[in-house]
DRENMARSE-528283 format. One record per atom (N, C-alpha, C): residue number from 1; chain; atom name; y, x, z. Coordinates in Angstrom, 2 decimals. Atoms other than C-alpha are relative to their C-alpha. Layout:
R  pos  unit  site       py       px       pz
R  NUM     A    CA        Y        X        Z
...
END
This chain:
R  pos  unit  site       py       px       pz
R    1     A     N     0.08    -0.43     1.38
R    1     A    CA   183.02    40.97   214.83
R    1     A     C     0.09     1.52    -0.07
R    2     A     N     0.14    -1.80    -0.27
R    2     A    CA   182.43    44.75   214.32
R    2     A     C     0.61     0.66    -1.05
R    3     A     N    -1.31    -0.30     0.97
R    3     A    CA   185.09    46.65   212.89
R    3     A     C    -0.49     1.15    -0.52
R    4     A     N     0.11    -1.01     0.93
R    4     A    CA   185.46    49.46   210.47
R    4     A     C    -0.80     1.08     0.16
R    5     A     N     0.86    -1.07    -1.36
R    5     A    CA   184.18    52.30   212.85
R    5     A     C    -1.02    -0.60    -0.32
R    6     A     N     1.73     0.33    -0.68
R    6     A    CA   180.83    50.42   213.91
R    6     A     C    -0.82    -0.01    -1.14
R    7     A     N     0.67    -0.28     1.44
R    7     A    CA   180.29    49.96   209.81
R    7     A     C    -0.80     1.13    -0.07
R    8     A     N     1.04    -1.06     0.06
R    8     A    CA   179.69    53.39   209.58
R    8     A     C    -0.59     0.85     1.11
R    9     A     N     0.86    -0.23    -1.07
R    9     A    CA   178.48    54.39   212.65
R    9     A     C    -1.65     1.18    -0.44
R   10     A     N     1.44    -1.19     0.25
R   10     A    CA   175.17    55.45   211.31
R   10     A     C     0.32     1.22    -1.11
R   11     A     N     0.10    -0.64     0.88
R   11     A    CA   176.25    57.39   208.86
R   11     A     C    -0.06     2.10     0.77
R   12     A     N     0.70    -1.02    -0.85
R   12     A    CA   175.00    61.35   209.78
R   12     A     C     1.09     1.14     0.05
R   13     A     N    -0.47    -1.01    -0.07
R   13     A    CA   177.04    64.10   210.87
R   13     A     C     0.35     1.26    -0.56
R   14     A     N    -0.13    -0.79     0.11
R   14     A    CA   177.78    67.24   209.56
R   14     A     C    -0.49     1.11     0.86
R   15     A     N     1.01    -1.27    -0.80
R   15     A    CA   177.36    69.68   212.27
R   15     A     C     0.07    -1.21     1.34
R   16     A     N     0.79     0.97    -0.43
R   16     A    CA   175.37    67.55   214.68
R   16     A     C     0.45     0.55     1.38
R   17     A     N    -0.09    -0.53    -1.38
R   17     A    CA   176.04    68.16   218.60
R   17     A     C    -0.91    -0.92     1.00
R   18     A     N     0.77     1.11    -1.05
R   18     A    CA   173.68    67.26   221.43
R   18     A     C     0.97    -0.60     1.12
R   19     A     N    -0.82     0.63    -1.04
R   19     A    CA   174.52    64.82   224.01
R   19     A     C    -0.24     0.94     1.27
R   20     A     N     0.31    -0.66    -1.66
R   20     A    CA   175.29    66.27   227.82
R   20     A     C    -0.07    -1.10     0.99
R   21     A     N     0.19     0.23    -1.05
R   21     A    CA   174.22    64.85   230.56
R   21     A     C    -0.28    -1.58     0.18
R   22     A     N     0.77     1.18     0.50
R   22     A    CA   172.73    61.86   229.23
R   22     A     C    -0.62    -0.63     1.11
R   23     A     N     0.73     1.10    -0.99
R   23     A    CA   171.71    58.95   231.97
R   23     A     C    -1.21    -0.97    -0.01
R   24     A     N     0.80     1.01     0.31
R   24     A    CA   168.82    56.53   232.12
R   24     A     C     0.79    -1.26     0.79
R   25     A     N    -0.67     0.79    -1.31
R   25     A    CA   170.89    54.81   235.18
R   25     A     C     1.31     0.98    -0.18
R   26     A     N    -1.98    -0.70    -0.37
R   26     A    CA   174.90    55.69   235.09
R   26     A     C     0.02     0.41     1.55
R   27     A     N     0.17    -0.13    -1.34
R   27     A    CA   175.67    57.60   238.11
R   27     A     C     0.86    -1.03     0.67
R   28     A     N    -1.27     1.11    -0.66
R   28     A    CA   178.42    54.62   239.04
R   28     A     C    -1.01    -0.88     0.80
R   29     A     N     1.02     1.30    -0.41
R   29     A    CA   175.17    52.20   239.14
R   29     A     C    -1.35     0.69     1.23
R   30     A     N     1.28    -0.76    -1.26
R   30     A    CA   172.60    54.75   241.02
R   30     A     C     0.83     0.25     1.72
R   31     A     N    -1.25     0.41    -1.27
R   31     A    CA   175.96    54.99   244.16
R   31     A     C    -0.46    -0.97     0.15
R   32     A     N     0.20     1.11    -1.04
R   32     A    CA   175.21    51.61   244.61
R   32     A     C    -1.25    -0.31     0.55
R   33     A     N     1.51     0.19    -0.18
R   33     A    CA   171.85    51.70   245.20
R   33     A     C    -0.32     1.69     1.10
R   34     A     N     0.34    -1.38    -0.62
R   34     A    CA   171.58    54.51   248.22
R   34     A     C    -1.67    -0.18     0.39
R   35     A     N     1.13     0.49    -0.06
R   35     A    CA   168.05    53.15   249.23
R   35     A     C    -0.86     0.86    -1.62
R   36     A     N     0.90    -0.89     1.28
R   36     A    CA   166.93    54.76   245.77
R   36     A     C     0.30     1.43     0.01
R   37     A     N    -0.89    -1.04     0.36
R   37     A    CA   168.98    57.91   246.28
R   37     A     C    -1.24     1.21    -0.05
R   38     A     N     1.63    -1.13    -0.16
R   38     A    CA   165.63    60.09   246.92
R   38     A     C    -0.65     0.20    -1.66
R   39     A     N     0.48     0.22     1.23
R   39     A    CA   163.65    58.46   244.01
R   39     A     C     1.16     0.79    -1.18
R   40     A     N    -1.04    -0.18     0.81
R   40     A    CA   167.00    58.91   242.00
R   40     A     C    -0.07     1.94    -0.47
R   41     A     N    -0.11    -0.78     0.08
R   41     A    CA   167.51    62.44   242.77
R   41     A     C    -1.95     1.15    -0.62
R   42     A     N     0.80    -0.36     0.96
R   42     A    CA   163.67    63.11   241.88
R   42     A     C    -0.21     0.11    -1.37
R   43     A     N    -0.16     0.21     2.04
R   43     A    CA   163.64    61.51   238.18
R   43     A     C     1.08     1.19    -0.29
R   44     A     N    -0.63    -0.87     0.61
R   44     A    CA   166.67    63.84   237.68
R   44     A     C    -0.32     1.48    -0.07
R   45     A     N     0.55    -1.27     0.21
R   45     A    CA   165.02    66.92   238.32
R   45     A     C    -1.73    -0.06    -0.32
R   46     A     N     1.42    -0.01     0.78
R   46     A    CA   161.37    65.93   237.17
R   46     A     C    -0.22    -0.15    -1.15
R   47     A     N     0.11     0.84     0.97
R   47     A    CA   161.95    63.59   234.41
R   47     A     C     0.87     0.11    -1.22
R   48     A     N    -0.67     0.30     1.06
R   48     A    CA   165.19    63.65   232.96
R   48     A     C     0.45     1.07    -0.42
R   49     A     N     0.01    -1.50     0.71
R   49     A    CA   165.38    67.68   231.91
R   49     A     C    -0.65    -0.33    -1.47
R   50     A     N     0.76     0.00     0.82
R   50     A    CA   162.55    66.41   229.48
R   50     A     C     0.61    -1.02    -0.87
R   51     A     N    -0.05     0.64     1.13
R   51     A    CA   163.64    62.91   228.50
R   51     A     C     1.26     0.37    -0.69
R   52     A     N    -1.21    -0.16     0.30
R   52     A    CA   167.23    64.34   227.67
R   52     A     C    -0.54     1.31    -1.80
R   53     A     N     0.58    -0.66     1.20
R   53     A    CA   165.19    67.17   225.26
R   53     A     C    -0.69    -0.49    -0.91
R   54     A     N     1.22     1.08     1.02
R   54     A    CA   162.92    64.54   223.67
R   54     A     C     1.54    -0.69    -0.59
R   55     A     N    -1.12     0.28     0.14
R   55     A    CA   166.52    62.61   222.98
R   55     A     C     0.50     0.23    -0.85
R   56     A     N    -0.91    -0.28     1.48
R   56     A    CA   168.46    64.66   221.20
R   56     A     C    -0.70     0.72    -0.93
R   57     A     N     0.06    -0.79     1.25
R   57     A    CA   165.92    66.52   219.62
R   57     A     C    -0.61    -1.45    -1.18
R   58     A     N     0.76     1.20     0.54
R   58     A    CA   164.92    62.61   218.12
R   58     A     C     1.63     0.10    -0.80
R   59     A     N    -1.70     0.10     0.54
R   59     A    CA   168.89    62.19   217.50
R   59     A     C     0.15     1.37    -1.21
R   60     A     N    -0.41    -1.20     1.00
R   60     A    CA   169.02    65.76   215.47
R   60     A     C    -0.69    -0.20    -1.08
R   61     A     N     0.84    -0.02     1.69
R   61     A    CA   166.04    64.85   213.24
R   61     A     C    -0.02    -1.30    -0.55
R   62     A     N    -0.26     1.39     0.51
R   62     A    CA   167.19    61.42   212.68
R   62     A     C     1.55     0.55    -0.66
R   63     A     N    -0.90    -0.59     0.32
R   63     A    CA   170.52    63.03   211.66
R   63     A     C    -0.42     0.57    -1.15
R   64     A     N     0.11    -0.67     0.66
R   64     A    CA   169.20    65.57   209.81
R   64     A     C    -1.04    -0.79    -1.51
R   65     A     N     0.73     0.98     0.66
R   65     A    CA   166.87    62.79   207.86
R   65     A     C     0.72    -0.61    -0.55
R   66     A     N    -0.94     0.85     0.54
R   66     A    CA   170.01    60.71   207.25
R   66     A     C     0.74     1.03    -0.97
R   67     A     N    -0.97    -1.24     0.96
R   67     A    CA   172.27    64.00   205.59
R   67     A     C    -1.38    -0.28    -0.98
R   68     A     N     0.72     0.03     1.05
R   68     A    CA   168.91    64.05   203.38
R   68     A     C    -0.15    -1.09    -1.16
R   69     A     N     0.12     1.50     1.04
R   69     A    CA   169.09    60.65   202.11
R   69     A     C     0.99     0.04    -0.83
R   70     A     N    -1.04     0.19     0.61
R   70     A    CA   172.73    60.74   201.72
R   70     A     C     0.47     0.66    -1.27
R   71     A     N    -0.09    -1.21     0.64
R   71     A    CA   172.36    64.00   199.87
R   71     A     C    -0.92    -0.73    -1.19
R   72     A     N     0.56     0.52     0.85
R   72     A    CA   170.12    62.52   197.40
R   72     A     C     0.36    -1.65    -0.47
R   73     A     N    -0.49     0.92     0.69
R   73     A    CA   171.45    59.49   197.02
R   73     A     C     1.53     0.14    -0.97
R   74     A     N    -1.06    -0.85     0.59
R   74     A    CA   175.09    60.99   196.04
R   74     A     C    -0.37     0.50    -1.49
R   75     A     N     0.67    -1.04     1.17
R   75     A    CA   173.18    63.51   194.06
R   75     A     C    -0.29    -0.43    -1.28
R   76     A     N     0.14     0.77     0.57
R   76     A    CA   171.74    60.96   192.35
R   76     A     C     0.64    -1.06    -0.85
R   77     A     N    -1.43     1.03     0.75
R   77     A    CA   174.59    58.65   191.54
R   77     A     C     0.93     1.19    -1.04
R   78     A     N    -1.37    -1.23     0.32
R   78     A    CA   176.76    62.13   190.66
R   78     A     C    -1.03     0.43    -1.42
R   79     A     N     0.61    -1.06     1.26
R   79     A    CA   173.80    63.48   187.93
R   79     A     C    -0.27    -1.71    -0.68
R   80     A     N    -0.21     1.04     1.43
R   80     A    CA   173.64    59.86   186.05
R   80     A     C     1.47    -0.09    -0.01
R   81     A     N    -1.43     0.15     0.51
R   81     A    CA   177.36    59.74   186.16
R   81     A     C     0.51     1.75    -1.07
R   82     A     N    -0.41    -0.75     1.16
R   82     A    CA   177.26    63.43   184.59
R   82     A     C    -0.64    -0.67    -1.14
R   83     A     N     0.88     0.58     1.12
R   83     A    CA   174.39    61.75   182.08
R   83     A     C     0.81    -0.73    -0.78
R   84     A     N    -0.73     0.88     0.31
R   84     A    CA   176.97    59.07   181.07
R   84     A     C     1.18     0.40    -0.65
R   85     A     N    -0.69    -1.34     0.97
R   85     A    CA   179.38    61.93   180.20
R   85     A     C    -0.61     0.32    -0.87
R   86     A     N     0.21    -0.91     1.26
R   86     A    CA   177.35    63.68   178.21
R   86     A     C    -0.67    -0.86    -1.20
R   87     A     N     0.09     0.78     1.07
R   87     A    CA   176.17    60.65   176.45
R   87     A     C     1.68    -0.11    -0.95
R   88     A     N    -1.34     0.16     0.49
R   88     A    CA   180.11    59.71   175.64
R   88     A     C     0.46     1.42    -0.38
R   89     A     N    -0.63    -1.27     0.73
R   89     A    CA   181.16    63.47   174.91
R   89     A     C    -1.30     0.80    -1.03
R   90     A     N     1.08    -0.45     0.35
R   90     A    CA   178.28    64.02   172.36
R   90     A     C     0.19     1.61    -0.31
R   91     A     N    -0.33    -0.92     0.19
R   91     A    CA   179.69    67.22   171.49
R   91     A     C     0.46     0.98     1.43
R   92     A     N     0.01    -0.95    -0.68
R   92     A    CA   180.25    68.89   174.82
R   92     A     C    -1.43    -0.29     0.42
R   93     A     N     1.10    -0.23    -0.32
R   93     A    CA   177.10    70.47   176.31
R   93     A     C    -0.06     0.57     1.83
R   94     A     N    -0.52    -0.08    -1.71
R   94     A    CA   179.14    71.21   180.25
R   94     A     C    -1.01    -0.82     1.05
R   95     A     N     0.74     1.29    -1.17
R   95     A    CA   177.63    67.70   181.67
R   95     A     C    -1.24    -0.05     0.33
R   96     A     N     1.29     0.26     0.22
R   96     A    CA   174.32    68.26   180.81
R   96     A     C    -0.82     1.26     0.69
R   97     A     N     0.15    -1.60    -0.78
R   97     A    CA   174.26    72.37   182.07
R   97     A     C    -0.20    -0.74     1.88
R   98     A     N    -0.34     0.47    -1.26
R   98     A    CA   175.83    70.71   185.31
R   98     A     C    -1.32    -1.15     0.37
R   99     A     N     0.84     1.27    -0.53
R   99     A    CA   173.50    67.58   185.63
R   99     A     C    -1.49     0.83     0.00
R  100     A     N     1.34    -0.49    -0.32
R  100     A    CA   170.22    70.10   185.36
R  100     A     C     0.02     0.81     1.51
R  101     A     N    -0.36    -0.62    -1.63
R  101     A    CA   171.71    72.33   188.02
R  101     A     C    -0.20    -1.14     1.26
R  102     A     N    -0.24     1.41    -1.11
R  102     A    CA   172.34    69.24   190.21
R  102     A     C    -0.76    -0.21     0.18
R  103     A     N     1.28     0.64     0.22
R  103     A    CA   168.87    67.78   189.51
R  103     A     C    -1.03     0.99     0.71
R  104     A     N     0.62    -0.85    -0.17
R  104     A    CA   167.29    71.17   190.01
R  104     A     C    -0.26    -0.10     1.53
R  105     A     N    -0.76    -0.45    -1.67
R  105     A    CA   169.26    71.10   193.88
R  105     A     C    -0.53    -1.20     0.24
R  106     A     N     0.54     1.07    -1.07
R  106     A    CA   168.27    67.82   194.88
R  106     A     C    -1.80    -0.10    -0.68
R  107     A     N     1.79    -0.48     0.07
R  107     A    CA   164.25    68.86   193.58
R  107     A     C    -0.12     0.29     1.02
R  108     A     N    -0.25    -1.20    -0.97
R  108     A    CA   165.00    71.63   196.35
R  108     A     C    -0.01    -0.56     0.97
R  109     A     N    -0.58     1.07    -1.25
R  109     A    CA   166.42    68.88   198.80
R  109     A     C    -1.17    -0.89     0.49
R  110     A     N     0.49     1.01     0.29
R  110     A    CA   163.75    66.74   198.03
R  110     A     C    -1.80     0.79     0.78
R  111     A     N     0.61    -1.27    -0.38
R  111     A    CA   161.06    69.59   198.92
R  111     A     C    -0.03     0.09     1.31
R  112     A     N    -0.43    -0.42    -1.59
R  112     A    CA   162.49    70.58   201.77
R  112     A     C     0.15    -0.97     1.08
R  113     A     N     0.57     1.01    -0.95
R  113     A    CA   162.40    66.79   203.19
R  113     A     C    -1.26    -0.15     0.21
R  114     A     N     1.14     0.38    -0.25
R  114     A    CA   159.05    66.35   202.57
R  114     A     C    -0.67     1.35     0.98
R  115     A     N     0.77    -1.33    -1.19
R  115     A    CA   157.88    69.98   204.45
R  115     A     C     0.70     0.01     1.32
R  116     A     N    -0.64    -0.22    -1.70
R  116     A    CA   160.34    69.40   207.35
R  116     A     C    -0.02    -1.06     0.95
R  117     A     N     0.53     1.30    -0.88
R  117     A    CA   159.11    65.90   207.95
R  117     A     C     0.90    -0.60     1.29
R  118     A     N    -1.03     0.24    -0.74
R  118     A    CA   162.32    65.06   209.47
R  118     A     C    -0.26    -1.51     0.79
R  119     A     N     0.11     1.19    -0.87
R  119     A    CA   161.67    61.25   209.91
R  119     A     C    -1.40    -0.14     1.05
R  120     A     N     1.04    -0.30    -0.98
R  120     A    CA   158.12    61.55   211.17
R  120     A     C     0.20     0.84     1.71
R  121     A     N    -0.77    -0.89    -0.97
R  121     A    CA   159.90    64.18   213.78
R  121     A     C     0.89    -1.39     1.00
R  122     A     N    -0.96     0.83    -0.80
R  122     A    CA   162.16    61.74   214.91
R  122     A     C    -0.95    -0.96     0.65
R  123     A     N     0.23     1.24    -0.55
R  123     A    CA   160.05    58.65   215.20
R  123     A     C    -0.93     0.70     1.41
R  124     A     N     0.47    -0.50    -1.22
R  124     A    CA   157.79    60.91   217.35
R  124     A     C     0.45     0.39     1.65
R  125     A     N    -1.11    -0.47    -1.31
R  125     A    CA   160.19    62.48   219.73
R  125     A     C     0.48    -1.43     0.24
R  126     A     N    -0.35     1.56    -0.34
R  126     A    CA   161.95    58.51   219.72
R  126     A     C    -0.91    -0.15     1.08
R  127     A     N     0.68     0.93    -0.35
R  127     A    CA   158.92    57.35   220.66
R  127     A     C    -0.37     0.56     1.73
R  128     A     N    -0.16    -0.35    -1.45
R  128     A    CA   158.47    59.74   223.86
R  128     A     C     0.84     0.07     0.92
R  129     A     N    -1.07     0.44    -1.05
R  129     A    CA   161.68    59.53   225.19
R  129     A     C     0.15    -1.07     0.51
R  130     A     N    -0.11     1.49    -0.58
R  130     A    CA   161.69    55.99   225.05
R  130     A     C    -1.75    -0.54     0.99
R  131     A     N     0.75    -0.12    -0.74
R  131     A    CA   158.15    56.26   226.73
R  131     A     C     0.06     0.54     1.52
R  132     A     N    -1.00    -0.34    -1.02
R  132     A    CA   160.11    58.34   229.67
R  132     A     C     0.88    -0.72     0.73
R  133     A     N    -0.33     1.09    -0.63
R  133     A    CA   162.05    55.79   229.64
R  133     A     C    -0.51    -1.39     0.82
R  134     A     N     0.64     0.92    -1.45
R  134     A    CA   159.98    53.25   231.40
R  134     A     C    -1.15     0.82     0.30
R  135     A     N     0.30    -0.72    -1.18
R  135     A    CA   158.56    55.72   233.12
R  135     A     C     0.68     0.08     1.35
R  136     A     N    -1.21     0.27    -1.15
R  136     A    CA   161.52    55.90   234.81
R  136     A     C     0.21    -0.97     1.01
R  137     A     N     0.23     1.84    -0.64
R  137     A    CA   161.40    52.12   235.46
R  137     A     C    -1.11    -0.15     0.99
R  138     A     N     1.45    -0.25    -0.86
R  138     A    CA   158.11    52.47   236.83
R  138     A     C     0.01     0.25     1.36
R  139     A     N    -0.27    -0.80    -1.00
R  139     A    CA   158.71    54.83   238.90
R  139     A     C     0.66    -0.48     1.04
R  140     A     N    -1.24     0.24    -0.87
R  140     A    CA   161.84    53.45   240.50
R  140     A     C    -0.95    -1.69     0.75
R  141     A     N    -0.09     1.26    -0.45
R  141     A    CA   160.31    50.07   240.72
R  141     A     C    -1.91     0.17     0.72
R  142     A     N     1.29    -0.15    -1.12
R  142     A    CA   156.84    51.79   242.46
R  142     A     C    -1.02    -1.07    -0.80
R  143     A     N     1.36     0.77     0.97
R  143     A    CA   154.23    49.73   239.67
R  143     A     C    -0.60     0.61    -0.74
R  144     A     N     1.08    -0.39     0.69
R  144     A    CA   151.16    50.62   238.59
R  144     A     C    -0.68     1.18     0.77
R  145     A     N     0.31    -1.70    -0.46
R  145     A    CA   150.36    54.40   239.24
R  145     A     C     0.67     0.51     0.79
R  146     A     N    -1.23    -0.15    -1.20
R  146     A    CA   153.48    54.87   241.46
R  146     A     C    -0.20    -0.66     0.95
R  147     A     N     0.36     1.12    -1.33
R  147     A    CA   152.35    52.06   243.40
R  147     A     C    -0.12     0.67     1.55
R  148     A     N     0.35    -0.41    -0.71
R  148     A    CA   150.96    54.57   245.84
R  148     A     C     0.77     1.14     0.63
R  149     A     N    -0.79    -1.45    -0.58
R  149     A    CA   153.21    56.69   247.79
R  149     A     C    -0.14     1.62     0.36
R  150     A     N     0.91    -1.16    -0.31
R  150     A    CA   150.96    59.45   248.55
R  150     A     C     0.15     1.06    -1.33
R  151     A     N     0.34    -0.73     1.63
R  151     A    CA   150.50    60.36   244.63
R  151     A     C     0.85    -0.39    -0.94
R  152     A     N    -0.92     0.51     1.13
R  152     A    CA   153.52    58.66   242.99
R  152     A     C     0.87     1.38    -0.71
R  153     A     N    -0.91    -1.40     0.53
R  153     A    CA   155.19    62.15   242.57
R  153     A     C    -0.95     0.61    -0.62
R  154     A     N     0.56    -0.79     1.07
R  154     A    CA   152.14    64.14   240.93
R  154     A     C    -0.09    -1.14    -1.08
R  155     A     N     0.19     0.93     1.60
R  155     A    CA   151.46    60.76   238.60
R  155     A     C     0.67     0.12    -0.57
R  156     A     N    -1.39    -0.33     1.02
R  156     A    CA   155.19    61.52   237.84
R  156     A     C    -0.13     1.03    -0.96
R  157     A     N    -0.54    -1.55     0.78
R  157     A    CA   155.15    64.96   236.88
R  157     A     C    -1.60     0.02    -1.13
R  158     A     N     1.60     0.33     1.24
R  158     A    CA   151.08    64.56   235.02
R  158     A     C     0.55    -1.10    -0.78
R  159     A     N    -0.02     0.42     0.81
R  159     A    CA   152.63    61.70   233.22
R  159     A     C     0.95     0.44    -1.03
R  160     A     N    -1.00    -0.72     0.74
R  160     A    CA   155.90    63.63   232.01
R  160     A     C    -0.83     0.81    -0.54
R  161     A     N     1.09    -0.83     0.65
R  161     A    CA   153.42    66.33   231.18
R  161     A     C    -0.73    -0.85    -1.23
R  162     A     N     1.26     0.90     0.97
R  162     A    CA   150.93    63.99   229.37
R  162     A     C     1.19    -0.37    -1.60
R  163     A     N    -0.59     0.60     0.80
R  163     A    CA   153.79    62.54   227.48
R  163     A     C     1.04     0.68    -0.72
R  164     A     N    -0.35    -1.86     1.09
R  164     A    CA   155.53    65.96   226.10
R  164     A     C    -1.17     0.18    -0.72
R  165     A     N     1.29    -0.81     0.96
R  165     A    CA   151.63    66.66   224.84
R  165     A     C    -0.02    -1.21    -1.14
R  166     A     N     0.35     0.61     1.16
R  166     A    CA   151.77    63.41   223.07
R  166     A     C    -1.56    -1.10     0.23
R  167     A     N     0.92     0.48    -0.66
R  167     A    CA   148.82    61.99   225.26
R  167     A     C     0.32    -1.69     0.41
R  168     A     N    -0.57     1.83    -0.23
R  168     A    CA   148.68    57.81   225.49
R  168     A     C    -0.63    -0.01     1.24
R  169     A     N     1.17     0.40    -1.45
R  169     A    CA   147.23    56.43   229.20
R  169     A     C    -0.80    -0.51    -0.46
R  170     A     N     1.15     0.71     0.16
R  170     A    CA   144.22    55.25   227.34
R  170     A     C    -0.54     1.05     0.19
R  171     A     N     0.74    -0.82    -0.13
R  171     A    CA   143.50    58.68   227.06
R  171     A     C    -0.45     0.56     1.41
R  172     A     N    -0.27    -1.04    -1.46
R  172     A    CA   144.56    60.03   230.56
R  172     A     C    -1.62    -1.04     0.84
R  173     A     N     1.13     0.30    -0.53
R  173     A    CA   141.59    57.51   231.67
R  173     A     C    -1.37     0.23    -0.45
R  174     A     N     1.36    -1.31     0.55
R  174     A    CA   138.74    59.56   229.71
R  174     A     C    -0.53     0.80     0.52
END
């Protein structure tokens, strides 16, 4: 059953920090496996510099996408609850100053999501890290393009390449 914590879990940060030293394989689980220790020590200096930057910069604009929502949803609840004031105080004119200001700021907010294309950002970057990620797999498990020992290390580094540009393997065979 998932307790209080895990509730909000998603909810977005304030000041946002990247992760360090982020694993695809824990080093506890890559020790037991010395037979990979080569492969291993490649992915970490070919592969996982990149998928660790694809990562968090997916995590920062998924963050920064969530503060936007929250910010407008708040915003939103907070300028009909001034509205609701200034219906009931027909005679003050405070709630109504305040609720344009407010309204004005999440216009601004509202603006500034749509030109910074925060979720689009994310799902993109997501989508290449987690593309990295079975790369990784690939790699380790020598299928497909790795298959071949000779060329499994440039297919590595041309597909990390390919897949920073944003390039699918339908294309790379064009």
């Amino acid at each position: 059953m998932p307790t209080g914590l895990t509730l909000f879990k998603w909810l977005p940060y304030l000041r946002w920090r990247p992760k360090e030293g982020e694993q695809i394989v824990s080093l506890e689980v890559q020790a037991r496996y010395p037979a990979f220790a080569d492969d291993f020590e490649l992915l970490e200096r070919e592969l996982m510099p990149h998928f660790r930057e694809l990562d968090n910069e997916a995590l920062r604009t998924q963050n920064q996408f969530r503060l936007e929502q929250m910010a407008l949803i708040f915003g939103g609840a907070l300028a009909t609850a001034l509205g609701a004031i200034q219906a009931a105080l027909a005679d003050a004119i405070w709630p109504g100053i305040v609720e344009a200001v407010l309204a004005a700021g999440l216009a601004a907010i509202t603006l500034g999501a749509r030109a910074l294309k925060a979720q689009e950002r994310y799902f993109t970057n997501r989508l290449k890290a987690e593309t990295l990620r079975g790369e990784y797999f690939l790699f380790l498990g020598r299928v497909g393009s790795y298959a071949d020992d000779d060329y499994r290390v440039q297919q590595l580094i041309r597909r990390v390449a390919d897949v920073k540009l944003g390039r699918e393997r339908d294309e790379q065979a064009q």
